[in-house]
N, C-alpha and C positions, 0 to 999 in steps of 0.2 A: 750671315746665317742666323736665324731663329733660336730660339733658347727654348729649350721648351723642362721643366724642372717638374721631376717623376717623384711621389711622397707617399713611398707605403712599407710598413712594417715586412713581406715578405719578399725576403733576397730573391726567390725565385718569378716573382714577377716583375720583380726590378729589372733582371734580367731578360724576361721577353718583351718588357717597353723598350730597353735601352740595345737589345737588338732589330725590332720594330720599327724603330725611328735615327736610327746611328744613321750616317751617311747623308743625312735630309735636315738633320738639326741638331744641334749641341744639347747634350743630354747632358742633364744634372741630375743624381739619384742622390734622394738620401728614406735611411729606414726611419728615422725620428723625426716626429714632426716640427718637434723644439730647437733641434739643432738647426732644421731647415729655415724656419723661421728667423736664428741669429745670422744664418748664412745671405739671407734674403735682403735684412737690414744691410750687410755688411758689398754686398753686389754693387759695382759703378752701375752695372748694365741691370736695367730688372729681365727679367722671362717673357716672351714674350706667350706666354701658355703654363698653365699648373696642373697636370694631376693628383690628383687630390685622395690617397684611402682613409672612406670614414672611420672604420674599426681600428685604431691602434691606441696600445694603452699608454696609460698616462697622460698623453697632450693627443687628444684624435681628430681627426679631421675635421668637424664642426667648429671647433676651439681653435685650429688654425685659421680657417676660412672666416670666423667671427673676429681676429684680430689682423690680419689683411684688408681686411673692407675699414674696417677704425683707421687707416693710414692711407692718408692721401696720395701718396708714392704707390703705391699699390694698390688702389682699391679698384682699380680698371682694370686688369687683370684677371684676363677670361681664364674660369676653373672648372673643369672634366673634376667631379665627383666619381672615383671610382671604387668596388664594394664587392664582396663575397655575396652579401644580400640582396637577395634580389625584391623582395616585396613591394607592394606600390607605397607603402608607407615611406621607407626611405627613401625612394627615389623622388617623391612628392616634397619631402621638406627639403631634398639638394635644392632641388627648381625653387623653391618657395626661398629659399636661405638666395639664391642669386646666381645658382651653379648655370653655366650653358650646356652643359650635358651633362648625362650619368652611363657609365659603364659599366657592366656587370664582369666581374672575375669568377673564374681565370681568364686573363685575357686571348682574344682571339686577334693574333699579331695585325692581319689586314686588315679586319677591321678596325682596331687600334690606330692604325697609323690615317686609315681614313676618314676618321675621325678630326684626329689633330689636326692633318690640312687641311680640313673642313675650316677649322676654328681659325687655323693661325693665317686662310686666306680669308676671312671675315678681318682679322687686323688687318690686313693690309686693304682690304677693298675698303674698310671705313674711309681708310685714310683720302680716298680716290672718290666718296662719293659727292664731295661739293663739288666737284671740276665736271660731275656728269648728269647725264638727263635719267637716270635709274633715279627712282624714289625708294625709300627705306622698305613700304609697304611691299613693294615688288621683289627688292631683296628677299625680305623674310620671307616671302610664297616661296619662290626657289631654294633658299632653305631647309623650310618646311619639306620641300619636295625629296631633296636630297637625306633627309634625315630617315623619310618615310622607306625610301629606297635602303637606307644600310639596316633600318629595322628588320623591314623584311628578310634580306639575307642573315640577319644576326639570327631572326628565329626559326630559319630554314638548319643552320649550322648548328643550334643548340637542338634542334628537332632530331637529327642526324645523328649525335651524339647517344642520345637518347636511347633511340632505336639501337644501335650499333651495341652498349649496355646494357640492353635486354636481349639482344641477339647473342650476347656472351653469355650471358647469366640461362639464357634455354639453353646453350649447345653444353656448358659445364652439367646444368640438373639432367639432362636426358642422359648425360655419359654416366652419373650417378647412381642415376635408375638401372640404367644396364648393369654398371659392374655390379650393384645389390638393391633389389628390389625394395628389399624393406628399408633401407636408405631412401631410396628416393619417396616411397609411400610418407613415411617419417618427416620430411625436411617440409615436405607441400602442409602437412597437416601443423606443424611446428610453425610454420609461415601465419598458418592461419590464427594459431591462438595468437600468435606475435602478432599482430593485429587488428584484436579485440583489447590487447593487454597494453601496446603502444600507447591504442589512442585513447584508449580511459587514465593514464597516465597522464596524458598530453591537456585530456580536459582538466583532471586534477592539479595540474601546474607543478608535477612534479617531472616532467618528462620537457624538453623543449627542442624541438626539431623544425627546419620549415616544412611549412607546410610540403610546398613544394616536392621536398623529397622524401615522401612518408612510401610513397607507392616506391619507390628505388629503394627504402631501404629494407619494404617487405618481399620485394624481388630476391635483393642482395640475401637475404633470410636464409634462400632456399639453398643455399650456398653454403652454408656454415659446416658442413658435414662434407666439404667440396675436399678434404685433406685425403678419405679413405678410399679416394682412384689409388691413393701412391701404396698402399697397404695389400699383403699379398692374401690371395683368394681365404687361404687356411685359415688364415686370422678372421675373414667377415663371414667365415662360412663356418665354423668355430660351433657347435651345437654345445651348451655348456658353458663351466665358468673357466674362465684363461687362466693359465700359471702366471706364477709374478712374471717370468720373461715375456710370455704370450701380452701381459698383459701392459708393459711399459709399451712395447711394439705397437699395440694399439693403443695407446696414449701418441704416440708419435704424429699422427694425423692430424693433430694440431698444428704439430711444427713443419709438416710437409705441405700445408695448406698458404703457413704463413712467411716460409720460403719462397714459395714461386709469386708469392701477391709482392714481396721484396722486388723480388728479381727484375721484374719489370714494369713497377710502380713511377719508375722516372718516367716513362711514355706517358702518365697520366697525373701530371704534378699538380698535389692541392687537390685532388678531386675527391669528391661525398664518395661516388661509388666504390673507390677503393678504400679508405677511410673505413666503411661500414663494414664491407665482407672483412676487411682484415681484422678489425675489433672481431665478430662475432665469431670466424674462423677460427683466429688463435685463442680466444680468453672466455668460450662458452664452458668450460667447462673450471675454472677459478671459481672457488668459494669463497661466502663473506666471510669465514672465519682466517682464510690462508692457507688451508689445506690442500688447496685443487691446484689444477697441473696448468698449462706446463712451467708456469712461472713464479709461482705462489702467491697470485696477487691478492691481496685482502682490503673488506670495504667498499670504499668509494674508487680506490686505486682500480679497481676492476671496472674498464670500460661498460659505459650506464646499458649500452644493447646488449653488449655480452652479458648481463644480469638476468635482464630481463630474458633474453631468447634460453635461460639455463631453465628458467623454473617451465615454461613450453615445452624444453627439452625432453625436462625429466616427467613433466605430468604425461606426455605423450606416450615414453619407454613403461610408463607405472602401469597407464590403462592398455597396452597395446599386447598383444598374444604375441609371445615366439616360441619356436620348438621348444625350448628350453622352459620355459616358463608359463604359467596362467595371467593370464588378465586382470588386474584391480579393478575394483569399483571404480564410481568416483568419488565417494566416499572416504573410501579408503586412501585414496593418490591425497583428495583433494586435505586428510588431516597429515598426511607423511610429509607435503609442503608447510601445511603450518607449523608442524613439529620441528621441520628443519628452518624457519624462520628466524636469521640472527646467526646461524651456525653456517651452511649452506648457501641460505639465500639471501638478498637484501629483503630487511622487513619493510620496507617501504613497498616494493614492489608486490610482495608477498599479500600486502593491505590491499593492493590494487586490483592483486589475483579474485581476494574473497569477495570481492563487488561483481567481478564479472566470470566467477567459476562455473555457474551453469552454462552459460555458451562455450565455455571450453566442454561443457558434457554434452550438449549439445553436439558440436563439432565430431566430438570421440564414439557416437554414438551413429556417423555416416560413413562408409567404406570408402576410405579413402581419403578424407573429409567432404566439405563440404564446396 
């Protein structure tokens, strides 16, 4: 039976390789790349295959894979580069570094395992092809052909996904807007400055997200006020200011938001989409000083969206009319942000605000936004 040795910092994908490929091949897991590596020296038998994750700290997968190839015992030793990242940059220097594939995580168990036997019957066919009339060239086209084939399905399966988490994310905003209009008014136009305020961020080099997932996590945006379905009508219908009871009650909607994303976060393990709404769900409303609810997180300890989506939050509720109150300038919002700059908000963000505050007046200035 085949060997095939799994090399990634996170237990939970250790777990769907070594369920993936149990039964078919002897699975070696390890979370350290360092210790694998002593393990590797110390093996009668080598792997006949390596999985390989590039991101782990201390010794990462480049630093493994650069000191396997330096040892002649090892350096034939076909290596799956597998990564959270998905960019062309890193997948370009695996291939370039010597990798025979690259996988993107989290994995997708069948293709996973279709993968390895892809590879681990390349070991074996090598072995068979002096005795036969197949030329190498031939090989590689069939190959080629088979790789092109699991591509395809790989980007049909992440396409699916996709869609499936926008399909969540409309059916939560539309039940939002029902239970309160001005909720859901709020959370689209809130999306939107999140948006302008992201990506000027993102140019600044203070922000770093893939690209990839900028549109998912201005989706997930609209979501962040997703707490006060659980919140009873009185409370959102409330003309006026709330009593200290009324008003912890609605503080609550944080943590009733960040309950259910709990609850059934194991169906989506490792994933951006969850990851985003939870940060913005639970910790929009934490200030940089430590005063804000529900946790008291101060600084940097306060997730970088949840920062950002606060100051959107508030410039929205400043310039927006309710029964209750009049409408600010933008003027006016746009100095009560700088004022609270350091107390309130990150001044980082805050600096990012005043670059691109007219398009937030902009935006404020279209029914409904834009």
């Amino acid at each position: 039976m085949h060997t095939v040795m799994v090399i990634d910092d996170s237990r939970t994908e250790l777990i769907v390789a070594e369920k993936a490929l149990e039964g078919s091949y002897r699975v070696l897991c390890e979370q350290n790349a360092k210790h694998a590596l002593e393990i590797l020296k110390k093996t009668a038998k080598k792997p006949s295959l390596i999985l390989l994750d590039i991101e782990m700290p201390v010794f990462n997968g480049f630093e493994f894979f650069s000191q396997i190839r330096a040892d002649d015992k090892f350096k034939e030793i076909p290596v799956i580069f597998v990564s959270g990242n998905s960019d062309t940059a890193t997948e370009l220097e695996a291939y370039q570094l010597g990798a025979v594939d690259f996988v993107v995580k989290p994995f997708v168990a069948e293709i996973l395992k279709r993968k390895v036997n892809l590879h681990i019957g390349i070991v074996e066919d090598k072995l068979k092809l002096k005795g036969q009339n197949i030329t190498l060239q031939d090989y590689n086209e069939q190959l080629q052909d088979y790789n092109d084939e699991l591509q395809t399905k790989a980007s049909g399966a992440i396409q699916h996904a996709q869609h499936l988490e926008y399909f969540i994310i409309g059916i939560i905003t539309d039940l939002i807007a029902k239970k309160d209009g001005y909720t859901g008014v709020h959370s689209k136009r809130v999306s939107q400055y999140m948006s302008i305020l992201l990506r000027q961020m993102m140019k600044d080099g203070t922000a770093r997200y893939p690209i990839k997932d900028i549109d998912l996590i201005l989706m997930s945006a609209q979501l962040f006020e997703m707490g006060k379905i659980g919140l009873p009508d009185i409370i959102l219908e409330k003309v006026g200011k709330y009593t200290p009871e009324e008003f912890e009650l609605m503080k609550m909607h944080t943590i009733y938001a960040a309950d259910s994303i709990e609850k059934f976060a194991y169906l989506l393990p490792d994933s951006p989409f969850i990851t985003y709404i939870y940060q913005m769900a639970r910790s929009h409303h934490e200030q940089w000083c430590g005063k804000g609810y529900p946790d008291g997180l101060a600084g940097p300890h306060i997730p970088q969206l949840a920062r950002i989506i606060s100051v959107c939050d508030v410039y929205d509720a400043l310039v927006s009319k309710r029964p209750y109150k009049k409408e600010m300038t933008h003027e006016q919002a746009f100095s009560i942000i700088n004022q609270a700059s350091g107390i309130q908000f990150d001044p980082q963000i805050v600096e990012a605000f005043n670059k691109v505050h007219m398009d937030f007046y902009d935006i404020s200035n279209v029914p409904g936004g834009i």
